[in-house]
C-alpha positions in Angstrom: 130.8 30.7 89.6 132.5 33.7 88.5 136.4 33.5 88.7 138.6 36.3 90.3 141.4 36.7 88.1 145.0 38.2 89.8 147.0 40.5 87.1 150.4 41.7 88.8 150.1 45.7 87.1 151.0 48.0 90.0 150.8 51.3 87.4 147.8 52.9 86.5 149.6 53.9 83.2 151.6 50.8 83.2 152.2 49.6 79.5 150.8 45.9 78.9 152.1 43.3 76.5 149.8 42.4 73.9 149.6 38.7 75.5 148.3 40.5 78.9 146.1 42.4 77.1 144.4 39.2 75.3 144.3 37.5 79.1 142.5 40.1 80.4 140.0 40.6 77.4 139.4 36.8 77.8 138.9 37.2 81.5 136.5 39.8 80.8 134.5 38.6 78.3 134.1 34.8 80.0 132.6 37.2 83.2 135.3 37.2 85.4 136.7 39.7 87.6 140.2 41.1 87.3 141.7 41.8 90.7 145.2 44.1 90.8 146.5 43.5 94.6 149.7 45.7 93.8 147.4 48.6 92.2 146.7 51.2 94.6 145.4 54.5 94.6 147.5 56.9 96.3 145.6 59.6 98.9 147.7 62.8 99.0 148.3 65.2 101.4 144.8 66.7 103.0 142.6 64.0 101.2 142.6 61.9 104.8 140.0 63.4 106.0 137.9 62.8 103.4 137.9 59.2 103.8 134.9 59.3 106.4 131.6 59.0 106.0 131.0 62.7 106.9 132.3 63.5 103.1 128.4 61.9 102.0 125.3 63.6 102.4 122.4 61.6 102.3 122.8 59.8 99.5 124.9 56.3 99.6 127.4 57.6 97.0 129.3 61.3 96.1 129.4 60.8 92.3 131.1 63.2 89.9 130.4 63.8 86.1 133.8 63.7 84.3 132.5 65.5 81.6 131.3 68.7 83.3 133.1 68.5 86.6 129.8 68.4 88.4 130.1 66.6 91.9 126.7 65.8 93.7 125.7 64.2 97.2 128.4 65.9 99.0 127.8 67.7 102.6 131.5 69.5 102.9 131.8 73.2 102.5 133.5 74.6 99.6 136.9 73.7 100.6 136.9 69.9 101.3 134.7 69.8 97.7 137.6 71.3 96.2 139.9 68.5 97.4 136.8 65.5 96.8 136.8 66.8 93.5 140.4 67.0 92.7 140.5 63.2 94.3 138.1 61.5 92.8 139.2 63.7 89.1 142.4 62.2 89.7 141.0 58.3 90.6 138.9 58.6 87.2 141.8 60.1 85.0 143.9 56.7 86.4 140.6 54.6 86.0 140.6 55.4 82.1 144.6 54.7 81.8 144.4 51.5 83.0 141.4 50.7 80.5 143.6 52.0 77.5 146.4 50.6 78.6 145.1 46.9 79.3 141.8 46.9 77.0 142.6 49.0 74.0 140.5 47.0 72.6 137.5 48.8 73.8 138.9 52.0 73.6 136.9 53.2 70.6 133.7 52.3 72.4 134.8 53.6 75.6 132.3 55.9 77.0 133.4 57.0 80.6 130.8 57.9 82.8 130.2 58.9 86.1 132.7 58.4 89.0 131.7 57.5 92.7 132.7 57.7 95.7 131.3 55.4 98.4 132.5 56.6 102.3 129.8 55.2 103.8 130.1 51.3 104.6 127.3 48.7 103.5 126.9 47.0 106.8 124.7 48.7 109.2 123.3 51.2 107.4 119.3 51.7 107.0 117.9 51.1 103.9 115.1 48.9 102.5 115.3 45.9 100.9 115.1 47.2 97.0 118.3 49.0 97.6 120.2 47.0 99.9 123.8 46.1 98.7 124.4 43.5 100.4 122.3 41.3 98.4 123.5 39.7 94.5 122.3 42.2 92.0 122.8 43.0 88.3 124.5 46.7 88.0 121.5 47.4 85.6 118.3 49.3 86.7 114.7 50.7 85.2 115.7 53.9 86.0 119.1 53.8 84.3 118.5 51.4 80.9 121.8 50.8 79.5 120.5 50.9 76.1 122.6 47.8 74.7 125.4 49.0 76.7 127.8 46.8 78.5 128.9 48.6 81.9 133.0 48.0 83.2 133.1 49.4 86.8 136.6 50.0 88.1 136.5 50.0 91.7 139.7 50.9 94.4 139.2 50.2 98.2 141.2 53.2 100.2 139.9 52.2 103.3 141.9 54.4 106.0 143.2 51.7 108.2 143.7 49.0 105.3 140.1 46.8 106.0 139.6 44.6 103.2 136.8 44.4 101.1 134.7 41.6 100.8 133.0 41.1 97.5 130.2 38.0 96.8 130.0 36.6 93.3 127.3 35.0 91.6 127.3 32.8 88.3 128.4 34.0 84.9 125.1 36.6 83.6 124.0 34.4 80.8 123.1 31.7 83.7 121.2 34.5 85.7 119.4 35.3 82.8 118.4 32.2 81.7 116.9 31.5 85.0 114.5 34.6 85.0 114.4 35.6 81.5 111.0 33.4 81.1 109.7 35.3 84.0 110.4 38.9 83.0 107.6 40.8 81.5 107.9 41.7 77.8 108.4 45.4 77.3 105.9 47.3 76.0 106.0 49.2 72.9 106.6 52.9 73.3 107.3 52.7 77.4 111.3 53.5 77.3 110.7 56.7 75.2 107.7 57.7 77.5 109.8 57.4 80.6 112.6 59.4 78.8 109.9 61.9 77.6 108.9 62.1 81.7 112.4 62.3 82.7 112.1 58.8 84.8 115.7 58.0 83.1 119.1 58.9 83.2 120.6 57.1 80.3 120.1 57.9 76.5 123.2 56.2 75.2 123.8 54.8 72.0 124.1 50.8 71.6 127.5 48.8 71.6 129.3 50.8 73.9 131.1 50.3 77.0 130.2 52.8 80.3 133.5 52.7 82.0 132.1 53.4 86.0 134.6 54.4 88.3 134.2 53.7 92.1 136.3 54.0 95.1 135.2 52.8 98.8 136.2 54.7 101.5 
């Protein structure tokens, strides 16, 4: 099984030893999940109200492109997206401190994509069962390839009256993947630049980087 590691930073931009740095590195790269209980993300004045699932359209998730500034899947008139935007701006600006400060490592690599933001909870909500959450699944779909990319999500629970979280872990990936790997159809030649070419992807990366996802939970 995967092992939840604690780490006791409590700063987004909170300088790290080069000995914390290595532990978490290690942590990361033997599949293990880092937990910070004494990292949270502060909700300023106003951004209360956006912690309900009201702040969502349709779509599970409001996700913002750091890059442009572009927030999608978001209901609210043009003031409360002024104030999603400016929160979740501010939870991927700390999201990409804490990766330079603890992983500098990857910093050269580091390609930050997009952030989301998830009001609406799991449990209860209609959906079918190729898109239900609440099963074990690998962060990595056909219709966003990662290219050779490795994805790091940082993820922040600001649940309004302080409900925990409850994640389930599977094994280590390399044990998932030897399991089905025999299984999985071989690709065929020409189909990942056809489904660019027909816009059925997102992703165009270039190999050995590292998508840094940002995700809070309302």
């Amino acid at each position: 099984m995967t092992d939840v590691i604690v780490l006791p930073n409590a700063n987004w931009d909170q300088p790290c030893l080069t000995a914390e740095q290595q532990h978490a590195i290690l942590a990361l790269e033997s599949s293990n999940v880092l937990l910070f209980p004494q990292l949270h993300f502060p909700i300023q004045d106003g951004e209360d109200r956006l912690l309900s699932p009201t702040a969502a359209g349709r779509a599970k998730n409001v996700n913002l492109d750091p890059a442009s500034g572009a927030l999608r899947g978001s209901n609210a008139d043009e003031a409360e997206l002024k104030l999603l935007r400016s929160m979740m701006t501010r939870f991927a600006t700390f999201s990409k401190s804490l990766d330079s400060h603890l992983l500098p490592r990857y910093e050269a690599d580091l390609q930050q994509a997009r952030t989301s933001y998830r009001p609406i909870e799991i449990a209860g909500r209609s959906t079918s069962w190729r898109k239900d959450d609440t099963r074990l699944h690998v962060d990595s779909f056909p219709s966003s390839p990662t290219q050779g990319n490795r994805i790091l999500r940082v993820f922040s629970n600001v649940h309004p009256q302080g409900r925990s979280r409850t994640w389930r872990l599977g094994e280590p990936f390399e044990d998932v993947a030897q399991r089905y790997v025999h299984s999985l159809p071989k690709p065929i030649c020409g189909a990942s630049l056809t489904l660019n070419c027909l816009a059925s992807q997102k992703a165009d990366a270039a190999p050995m980087t590292i998508t840094c996802c940002a995700c809070m939970t309302g």
